[in-house]
C-alpha positions as CSV (number, residue, x, y, z in Angstrom):
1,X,-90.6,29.9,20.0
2,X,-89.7,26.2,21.2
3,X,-90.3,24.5,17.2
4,X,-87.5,27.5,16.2
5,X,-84.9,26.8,18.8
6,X,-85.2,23.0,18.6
7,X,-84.7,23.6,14.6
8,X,-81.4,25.6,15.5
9,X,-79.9,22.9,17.7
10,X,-80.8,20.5,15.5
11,X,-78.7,22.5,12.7
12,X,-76.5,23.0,15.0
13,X,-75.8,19.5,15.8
14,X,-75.3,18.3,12.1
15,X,-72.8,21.4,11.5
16,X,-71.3,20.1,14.1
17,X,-70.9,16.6,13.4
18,X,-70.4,17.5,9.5
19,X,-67.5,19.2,11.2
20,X,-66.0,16.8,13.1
21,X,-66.5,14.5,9.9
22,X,-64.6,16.5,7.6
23,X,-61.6,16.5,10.5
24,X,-61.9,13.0,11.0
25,X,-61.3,12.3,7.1
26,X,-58.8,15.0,6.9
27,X,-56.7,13.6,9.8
28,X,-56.9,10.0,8.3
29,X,-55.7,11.6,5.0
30,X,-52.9,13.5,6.1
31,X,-52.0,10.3,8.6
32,X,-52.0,8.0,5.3
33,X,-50.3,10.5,3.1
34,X,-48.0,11.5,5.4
35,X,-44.2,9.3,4.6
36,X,-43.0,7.0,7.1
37,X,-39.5,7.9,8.6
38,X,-37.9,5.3,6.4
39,X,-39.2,6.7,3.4
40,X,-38.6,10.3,4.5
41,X,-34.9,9.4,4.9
42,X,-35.1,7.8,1.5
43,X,-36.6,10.9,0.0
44,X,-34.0,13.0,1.7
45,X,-31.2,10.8,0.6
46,X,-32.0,10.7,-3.0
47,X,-32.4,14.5,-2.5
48,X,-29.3,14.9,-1.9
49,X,-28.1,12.4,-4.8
50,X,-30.3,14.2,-7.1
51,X,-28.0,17.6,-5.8
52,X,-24.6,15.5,-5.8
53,X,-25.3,14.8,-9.3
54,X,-26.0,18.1,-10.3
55,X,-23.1,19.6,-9.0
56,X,-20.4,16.9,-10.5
57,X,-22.5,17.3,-13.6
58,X,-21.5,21.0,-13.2
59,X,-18.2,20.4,-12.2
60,X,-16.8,18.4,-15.0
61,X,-18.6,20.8,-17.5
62,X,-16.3,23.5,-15.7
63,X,-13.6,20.8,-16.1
64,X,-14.4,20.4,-20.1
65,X,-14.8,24.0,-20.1
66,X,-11.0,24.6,-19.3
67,X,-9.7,21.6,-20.3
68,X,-10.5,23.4,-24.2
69,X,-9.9,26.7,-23.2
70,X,-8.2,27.8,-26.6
71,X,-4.2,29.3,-26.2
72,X,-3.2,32.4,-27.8
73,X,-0.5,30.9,-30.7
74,X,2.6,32.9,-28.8
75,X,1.9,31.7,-25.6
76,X,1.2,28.1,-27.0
77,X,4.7,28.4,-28.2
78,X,6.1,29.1,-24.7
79,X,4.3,26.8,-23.0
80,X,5.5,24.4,-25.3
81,X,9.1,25.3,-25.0
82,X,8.9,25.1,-21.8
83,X,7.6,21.6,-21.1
84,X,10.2,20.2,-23.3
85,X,13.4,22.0,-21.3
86,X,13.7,19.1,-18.6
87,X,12.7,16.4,-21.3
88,X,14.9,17.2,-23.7
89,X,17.5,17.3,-21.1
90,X,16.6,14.0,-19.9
91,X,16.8,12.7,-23.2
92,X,20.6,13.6,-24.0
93,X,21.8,12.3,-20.9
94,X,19.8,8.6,-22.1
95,X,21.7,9.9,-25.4
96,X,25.0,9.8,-23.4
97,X,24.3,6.3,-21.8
98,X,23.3,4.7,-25.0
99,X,26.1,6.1,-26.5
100,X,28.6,4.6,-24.0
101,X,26.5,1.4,-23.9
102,X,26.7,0.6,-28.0
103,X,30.5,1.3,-28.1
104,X,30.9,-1.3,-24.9
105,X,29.0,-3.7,-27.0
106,X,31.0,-2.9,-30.4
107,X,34.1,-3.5,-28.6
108,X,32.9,-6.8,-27.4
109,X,31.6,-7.7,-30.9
110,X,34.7,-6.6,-32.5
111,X,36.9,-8.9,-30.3
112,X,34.4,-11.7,-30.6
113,X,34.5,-11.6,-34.2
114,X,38.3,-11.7,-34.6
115,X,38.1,-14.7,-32.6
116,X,35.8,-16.6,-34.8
117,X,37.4,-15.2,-38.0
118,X,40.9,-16.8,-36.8
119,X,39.6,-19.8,-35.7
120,X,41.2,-22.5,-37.7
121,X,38.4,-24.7,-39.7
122,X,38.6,-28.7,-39.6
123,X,38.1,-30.7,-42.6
124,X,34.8,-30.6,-44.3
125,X,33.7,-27.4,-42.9
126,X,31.7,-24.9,-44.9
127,X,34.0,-22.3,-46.9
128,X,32.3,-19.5,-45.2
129,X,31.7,-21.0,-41.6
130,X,34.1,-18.0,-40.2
131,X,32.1,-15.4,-42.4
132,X,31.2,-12.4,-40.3
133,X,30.8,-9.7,-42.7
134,X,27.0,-9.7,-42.0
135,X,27.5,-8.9,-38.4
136,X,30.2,-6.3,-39.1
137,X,27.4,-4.6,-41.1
138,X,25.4,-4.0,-38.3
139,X,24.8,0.5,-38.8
140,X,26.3,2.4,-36.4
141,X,23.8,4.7,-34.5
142,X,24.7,8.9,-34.9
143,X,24.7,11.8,-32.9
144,X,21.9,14.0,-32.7
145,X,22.0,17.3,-34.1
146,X,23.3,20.8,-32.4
147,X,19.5,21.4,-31.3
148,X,17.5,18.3,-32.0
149,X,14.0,17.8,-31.0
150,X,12.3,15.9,-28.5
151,X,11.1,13.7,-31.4
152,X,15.1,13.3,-32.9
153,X,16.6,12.7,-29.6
154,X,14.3,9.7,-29.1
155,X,14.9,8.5,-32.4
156,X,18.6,8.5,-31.9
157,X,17.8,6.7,-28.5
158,X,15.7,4.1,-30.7
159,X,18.8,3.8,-33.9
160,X,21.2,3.0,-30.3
161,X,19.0,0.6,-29.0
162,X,18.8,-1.4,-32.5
163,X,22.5,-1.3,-32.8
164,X,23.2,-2.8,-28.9
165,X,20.7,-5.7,-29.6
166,X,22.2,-6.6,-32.9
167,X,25.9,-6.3,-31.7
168,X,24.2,-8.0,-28.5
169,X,23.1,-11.3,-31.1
170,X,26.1,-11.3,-32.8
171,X,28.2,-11.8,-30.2
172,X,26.0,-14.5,-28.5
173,X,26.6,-16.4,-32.0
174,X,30.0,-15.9,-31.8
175,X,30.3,-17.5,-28.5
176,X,27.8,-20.7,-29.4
177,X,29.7,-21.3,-32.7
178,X,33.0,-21.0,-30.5
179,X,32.4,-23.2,-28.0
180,X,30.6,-25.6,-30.1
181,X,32.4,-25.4,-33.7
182,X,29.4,-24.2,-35.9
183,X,28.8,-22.1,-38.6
184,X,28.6,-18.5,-37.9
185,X,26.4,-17.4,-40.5
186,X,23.7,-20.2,-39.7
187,X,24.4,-19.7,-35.9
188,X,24.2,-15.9,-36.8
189,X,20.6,-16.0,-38.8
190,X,19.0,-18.7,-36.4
191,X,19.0,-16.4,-33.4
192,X,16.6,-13.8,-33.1
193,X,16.4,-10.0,-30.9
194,X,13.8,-9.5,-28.6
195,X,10.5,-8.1,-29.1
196,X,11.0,-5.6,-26.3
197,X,11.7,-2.5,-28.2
198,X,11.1,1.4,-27.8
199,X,7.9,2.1,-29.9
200,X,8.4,4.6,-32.8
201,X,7.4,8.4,-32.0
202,X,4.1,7.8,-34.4
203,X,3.3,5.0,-32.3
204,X,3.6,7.0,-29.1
205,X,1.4,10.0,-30.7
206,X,-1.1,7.3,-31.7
207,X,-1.4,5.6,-27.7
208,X,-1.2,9.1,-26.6
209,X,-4.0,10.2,-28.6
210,X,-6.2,7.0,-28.2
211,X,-5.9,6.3,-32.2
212,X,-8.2,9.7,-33.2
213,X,-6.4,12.1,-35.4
214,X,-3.9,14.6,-33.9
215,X,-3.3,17.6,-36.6
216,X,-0.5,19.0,-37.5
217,X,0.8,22.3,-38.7
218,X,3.6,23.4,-40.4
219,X,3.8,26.6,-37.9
220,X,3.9,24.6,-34.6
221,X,7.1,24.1,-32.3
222,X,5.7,20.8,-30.7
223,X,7.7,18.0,-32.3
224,X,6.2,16.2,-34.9
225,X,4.4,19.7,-35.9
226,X,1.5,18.4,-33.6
227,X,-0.8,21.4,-33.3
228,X,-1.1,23.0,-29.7
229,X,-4.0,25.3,-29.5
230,X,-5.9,24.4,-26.3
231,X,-5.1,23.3,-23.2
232,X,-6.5,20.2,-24.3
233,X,-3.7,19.7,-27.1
234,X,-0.6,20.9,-24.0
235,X,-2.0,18.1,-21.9
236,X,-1.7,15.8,-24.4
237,X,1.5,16.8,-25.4
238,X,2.8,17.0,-22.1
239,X,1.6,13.2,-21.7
240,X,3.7,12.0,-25.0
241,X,6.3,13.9,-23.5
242,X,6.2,11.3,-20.4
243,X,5.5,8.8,-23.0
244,X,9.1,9.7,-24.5
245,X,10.8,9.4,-21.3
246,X,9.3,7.0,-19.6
247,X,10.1,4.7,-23.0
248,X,13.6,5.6,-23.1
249,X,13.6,5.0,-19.3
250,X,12.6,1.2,-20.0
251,X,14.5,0.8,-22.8
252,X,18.0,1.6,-20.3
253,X,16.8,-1.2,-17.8
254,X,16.6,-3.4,-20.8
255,X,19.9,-2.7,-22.6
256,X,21.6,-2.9,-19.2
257,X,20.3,-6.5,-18.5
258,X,22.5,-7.5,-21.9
259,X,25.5,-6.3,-19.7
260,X,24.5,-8.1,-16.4
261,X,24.1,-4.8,-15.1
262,X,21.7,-5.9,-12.1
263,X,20.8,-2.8,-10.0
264,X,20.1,-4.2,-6.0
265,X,19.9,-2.2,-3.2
266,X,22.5,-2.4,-0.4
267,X,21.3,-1.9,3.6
268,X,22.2,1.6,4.7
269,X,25.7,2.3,5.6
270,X,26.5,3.9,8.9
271,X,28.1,7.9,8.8
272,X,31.7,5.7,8.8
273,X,33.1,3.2,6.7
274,X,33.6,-0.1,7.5
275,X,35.9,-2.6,6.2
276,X,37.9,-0.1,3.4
277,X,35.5,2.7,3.8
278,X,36.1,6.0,4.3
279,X,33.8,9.0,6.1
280,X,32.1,10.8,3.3
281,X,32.1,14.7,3.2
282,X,30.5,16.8,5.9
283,X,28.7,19.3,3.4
284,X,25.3,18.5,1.1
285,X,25.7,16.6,-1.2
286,X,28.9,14.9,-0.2
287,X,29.8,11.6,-1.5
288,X,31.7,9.0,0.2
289,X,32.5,5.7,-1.1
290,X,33.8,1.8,0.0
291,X,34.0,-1.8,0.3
292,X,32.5,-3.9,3.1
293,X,29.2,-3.4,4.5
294,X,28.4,0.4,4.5
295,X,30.3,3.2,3.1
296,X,30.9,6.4,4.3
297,X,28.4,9.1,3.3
298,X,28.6,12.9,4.0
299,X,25.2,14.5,4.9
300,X,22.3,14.1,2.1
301,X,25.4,12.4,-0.4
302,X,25.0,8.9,-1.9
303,X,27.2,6.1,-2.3
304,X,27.8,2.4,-2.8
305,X,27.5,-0.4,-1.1
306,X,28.6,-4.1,-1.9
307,X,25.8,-6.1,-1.3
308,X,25.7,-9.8,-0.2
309,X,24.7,-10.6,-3.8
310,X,27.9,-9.1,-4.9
311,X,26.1,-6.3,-6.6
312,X,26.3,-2.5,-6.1
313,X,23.3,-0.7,-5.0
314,X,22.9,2.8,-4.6
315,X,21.7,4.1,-1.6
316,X,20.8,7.5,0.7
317,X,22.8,7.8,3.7
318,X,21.7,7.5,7.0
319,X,23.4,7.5,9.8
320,X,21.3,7.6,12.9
321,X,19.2,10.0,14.6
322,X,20.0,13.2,14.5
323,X,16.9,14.1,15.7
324,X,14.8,13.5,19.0
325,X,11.5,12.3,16.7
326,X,9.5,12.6,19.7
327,X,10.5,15.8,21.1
328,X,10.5,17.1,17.7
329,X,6.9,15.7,17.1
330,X,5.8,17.0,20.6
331,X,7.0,20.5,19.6
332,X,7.0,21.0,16.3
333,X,4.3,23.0,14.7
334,X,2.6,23.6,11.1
335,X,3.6,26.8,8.6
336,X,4.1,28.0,5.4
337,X,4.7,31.9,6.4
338,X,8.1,32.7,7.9
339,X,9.2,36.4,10.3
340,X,12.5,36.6,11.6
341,X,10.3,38.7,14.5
342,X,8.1,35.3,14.8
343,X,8.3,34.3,18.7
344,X,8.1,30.5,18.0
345,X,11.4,29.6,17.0
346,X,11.7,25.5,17.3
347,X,10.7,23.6,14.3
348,X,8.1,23.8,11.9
349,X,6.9,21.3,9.4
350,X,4.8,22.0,6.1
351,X,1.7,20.3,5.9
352,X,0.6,21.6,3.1
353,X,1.0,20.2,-0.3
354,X,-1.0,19.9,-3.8
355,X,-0.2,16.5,-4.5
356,X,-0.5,14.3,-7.8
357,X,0.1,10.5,-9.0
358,X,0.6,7.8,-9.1
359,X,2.4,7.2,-12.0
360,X,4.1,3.7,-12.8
361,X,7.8,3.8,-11.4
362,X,8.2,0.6,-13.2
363,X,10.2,-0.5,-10.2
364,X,13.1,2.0,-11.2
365,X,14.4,3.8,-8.1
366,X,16.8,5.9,-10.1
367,X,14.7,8.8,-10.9
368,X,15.2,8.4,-14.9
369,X,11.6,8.8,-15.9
370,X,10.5,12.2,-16.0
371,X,7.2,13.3,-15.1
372,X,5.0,16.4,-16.4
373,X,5.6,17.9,-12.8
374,X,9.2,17.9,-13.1
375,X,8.6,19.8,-16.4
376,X,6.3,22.7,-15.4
377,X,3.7,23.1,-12.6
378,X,0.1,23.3,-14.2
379,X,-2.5,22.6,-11.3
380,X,-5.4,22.9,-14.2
381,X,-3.6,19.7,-16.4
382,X,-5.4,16.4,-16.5
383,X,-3.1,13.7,-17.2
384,X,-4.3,10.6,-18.7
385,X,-1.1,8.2,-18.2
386,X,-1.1,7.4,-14.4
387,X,-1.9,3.7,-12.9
388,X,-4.7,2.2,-14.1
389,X,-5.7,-0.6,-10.8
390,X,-6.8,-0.5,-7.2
391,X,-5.1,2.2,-5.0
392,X,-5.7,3.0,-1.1
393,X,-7.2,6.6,-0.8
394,X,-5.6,7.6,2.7
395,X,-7.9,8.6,5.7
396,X,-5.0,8.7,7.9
397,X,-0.9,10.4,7.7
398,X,0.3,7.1,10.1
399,X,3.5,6.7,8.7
400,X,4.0,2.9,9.6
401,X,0.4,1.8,8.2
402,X,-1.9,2.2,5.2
403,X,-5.4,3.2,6.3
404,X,-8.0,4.3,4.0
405,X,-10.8,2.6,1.3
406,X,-9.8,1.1,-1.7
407,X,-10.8,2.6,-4.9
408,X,-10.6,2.2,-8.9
409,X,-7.8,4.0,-10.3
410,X,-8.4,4.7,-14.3
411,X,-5.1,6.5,-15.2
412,X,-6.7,10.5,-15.0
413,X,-4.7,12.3,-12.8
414,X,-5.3,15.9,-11.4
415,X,-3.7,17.9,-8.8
416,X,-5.1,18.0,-5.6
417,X,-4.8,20.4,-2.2
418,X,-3.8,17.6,0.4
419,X,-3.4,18.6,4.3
420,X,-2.3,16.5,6.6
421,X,-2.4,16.8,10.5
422,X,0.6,15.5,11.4
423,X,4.4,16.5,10.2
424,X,3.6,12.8,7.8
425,X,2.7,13.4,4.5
426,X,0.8,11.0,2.6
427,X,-0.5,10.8,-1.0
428,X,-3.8,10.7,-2.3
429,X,-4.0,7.5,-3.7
430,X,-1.2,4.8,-2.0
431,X,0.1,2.0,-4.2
432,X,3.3,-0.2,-5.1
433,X,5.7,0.9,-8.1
434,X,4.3,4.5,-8.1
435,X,5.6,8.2,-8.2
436,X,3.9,11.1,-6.8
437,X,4.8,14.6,-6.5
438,X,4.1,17.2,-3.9
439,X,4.4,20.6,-4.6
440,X,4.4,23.9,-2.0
441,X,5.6,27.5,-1.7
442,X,6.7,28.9,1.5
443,X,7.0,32.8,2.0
444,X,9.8,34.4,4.0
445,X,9.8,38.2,4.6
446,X,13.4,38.5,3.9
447,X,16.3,36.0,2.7
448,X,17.2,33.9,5.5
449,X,19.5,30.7,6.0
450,X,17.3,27.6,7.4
451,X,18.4,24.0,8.2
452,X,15.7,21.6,6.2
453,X,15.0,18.6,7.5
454,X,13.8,15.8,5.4
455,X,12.5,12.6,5.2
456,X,11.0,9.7,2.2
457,X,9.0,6.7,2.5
458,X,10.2,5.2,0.0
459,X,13.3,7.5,-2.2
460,X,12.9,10.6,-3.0
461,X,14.5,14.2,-4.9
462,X,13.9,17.2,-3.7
463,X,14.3,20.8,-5.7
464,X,13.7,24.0,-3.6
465,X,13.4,26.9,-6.1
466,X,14.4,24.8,-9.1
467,X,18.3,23.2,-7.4
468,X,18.2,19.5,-7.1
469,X,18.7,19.6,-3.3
470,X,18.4,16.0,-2.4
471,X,18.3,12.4,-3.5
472,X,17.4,9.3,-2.0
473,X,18.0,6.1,-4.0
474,X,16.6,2.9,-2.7
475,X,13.9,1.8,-0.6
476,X,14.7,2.9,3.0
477,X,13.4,3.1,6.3
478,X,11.4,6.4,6.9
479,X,13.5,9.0,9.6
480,X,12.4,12.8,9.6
481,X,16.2,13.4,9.3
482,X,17.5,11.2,6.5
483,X,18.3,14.8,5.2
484,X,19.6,17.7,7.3
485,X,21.3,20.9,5.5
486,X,21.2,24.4,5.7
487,X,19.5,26.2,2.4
488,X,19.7,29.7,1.5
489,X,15.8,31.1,1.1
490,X,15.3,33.8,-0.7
491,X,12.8,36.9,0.5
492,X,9.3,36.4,-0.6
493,X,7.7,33.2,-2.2
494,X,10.1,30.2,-2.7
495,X,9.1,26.8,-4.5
496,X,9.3,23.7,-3.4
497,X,8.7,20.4,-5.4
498,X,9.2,16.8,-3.6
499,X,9.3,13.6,-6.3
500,X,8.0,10.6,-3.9
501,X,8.8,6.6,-5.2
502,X,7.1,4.1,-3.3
503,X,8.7,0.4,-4.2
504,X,6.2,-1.7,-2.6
505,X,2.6,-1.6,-1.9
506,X,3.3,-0.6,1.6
507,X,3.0,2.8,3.5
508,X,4.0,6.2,1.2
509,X,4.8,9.3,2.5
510,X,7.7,12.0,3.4
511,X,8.4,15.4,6.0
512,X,9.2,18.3,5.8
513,X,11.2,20.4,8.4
514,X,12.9,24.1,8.8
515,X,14.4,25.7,11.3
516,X,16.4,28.8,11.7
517,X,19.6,27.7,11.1
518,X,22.1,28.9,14.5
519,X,24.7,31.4,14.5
């Protein structure tokens, strides 16, 4: 009896310490195994990395996905026809300019030339030292055709802009061989026209296109015959349409420098004249116009102002607060859906946009290059010819400050749901010499008459339900009611697009404001 239980407890014993062995080692092994905190955050982070990746990887195959979704050939058509309406139209008023432009400078020429060709040779001069036939050459640009294309129109554009540089030269050698008794001829072939010249439509369809091979079909209504079958192709057209413009744009500024046609912005006139001035009219729209330091303006109208340089600058009125900023600020509050049986009836602001941009603004403040937005509305188009740079990306609507990280800007542009917490808008990405556009709809229950209230950090157009509304040349301080008028809204969904300039590389943004108009 005693030998068997001393043999259990001895069994006993070893289980037990066996046991407690095998614990021991576990517990060291799970101890070492087990990650330290730092490396558990690591694990975690790359984790989520790992899952960020996936889902952008994900996302832009969605993205490729509809950025080839193939068109049916009808609706290609229409879609087409429909992003050239505004471009087109842009393009015949640069027609119009040109025009007037090259018979200023023929006239000039013309008068230039019959002074040197009745100038009265001395001795020893060359027979044909007066000899302007060359110059009197120089072809005369045409008109465009009944219904010409977007291609034609900008060729017309580019035949004008040839014939106002030559006519330019010749009568630059006229004057040197005036005032210091040359030759015309050698004066006439020794000077030379500028580089600076709109790129042929080819060209444009070759940057636009990135130098690969854009077909073409005898059945497509694209100019060129460029074939539109995916939304790929539209984008791509809609970009050379913005190429066209935003050419012909340029090509204006340039032309007008051979005229001393200097645009510069005058200081905002008060709602009187002073000096010769005279108040503008009371409605939208209203123009107004005089000498001295301001001009009178109406409400939302724009005038001229003769600035200290001696130049006219074009300008949107402002003349002081109509507003209480504060009290409106204090009460205002954020919509989109209107009731006449609403009980809040002060103001409301929209602080809801999709915003895109920015595009170059080429420091023009006279809203002459068109954009695809201004065309048609397309929140799935990628556009490939915004900035290329540095931009801010806003954290914050403060209208007086830029605050935000700075980040790489490589000319793709998209569409993107913005919402802001304050009345301020601001854009996604903030630079200098840039255009954005916001675009909204806002839903009233029946047709009802509001007073909009709105304001631009730098100049801005606005069209409710496709009317040009407002304009705002110039840079200019930001108010909240640079622009108050009554508009008509129409029951149901109405459409509102807001173009945005911003001339330096300050703040950017613009407001918004209705309120029911009072009877």
């Amino acid at each position: 009896m005693t030998k068997t239980t001393t043999g259990s407890s001895r069994l006993t014993v070893i289980l037990s310490w066996m046991i407690a062995l095998i614990c021991f080692v576990g517990g060291a092994l799970y101890i070492w195994k087990m990650p330290s905190p730092d490396q558990e955050a690591i694990d975690l982070q790359m984790k989520q990395q790992k899952n960020q990746k996936s889902r952008k990887s994900l996302t832009e195959k969605v993205k490729q996905e509809q950025a080839q979704r193939a068109l049916p050939a009808n609706y290609a058509r229409q879609l087409v026809e429909q992003s050239e309406v505004l471009v087109k139209k842009n393009l015949e008023e640069q027609v119009k300019k040109f025009q007037t432009m090259a018979e200023t400078m023929r006239r000039r020429k013309d008068d230039m030339l019959a002074k040197v060709e009745k100038r009265k040779l001395p001795w020893g001069a060359p027979a044909d030292a007066n000899d302007t036939s060359k110059a009197r050459a120089i072809p005369q640009a045409g008109n465009p055709s009944a219904n010409a294309s977007v291609e034609e129109l900008y060729a017309v554009l580019r035949d004008y802009e040839a014939e106002i540089q030559q006519s330019h030269l010749a009568v630059s050698a006229a004057k040197q061989s005036l005032s210091k008794g040359q030759s015309f001829p050698e004066v006439y072939s020794s000077l030379k026209a500028g580089n600076s010249r709109m790129p042929s439509f080819d060209e444009l369809i070759r940057m636009q296109s990135r130098d690969s091979e854009w077909a073409t079909s005898a059945g497509s209504n694209a100019s060129g015959g460029l074939e539109i079958k995916s939304t790929a192709d539209l984008n791509n057209y809609r970009g050379l349409l913005g190429q066209a413009t935003r050419q012909a744009g340029l090509a204006q500024s340039r032309l007008e420098g051979l005229f001393g046609a200097v645009r510069q912005a005058g200081n905002p006139g008060s709602g009187m004249g002073q000096g010769t001035g005279s108040p503008g009219n009371g409605g939208p729209g209203g123009n107004g116009s005089g000498n001295g330091n301001g001009t009178g303006m109406g409400m939302g109208g724009s005038g001229e102002v003769s600035a200290s340089g001696g130049g006219k600058g074009t300008f949107s009125a402002y003349s002081g607060s109509k507003l209480s900023k504060e009290m409106v600020k204090a009460q205002a509050l954020p919509g989109r859906r209107f009731s006449k049986d609403a009980e809040r009836k002060g103001w409301l602001y929209i602080n809801t946009w999709y915003m895109i941009g920015p595009w170059e603004s080429f420091g023009r403040e006279d809203f002459s290059i068109v954009h695809p937005p201004e065309v048609s509305i397309d929140f799935d188009a990628v556009y490939t010819d915004g900035q290329i740079g540095t931009g801010i990306a806003e954290t914050d609507s403060d209208p007086l400050k830029v605050i935000g990280d700075e980040v790489q800007l490589d000319g793709t542009l998209r569409w993107k749901f913005m919402q802001s917490e304050s009345m301020h808008n601001v854009p996604p990405v903030t630079t200098g010499h840039s255009t954005y556009y916001a675009y909204t709809e806002l839903y009233f229950d029946e047709a009802t008459t509001m007073l909009v209230a709105i304001g631009t950090d730098d100049s801005g157009r606005v069209w409710i339900n496709g009317k040009d509304v407002w304009r705002d040349y110039g840079t200019s301080w930001y108010n909240i009611d640079e622009h108050i008028a009554p508009f008509q809204f129409r029951q149901g969904w109405n459409k509102v697009l807001v173009r945005l300039e911003n001339g330096g590389g300050g703040p950017c943004g613009f407001s918004f404001l209705i309120i029911p108009q009072s009877k």
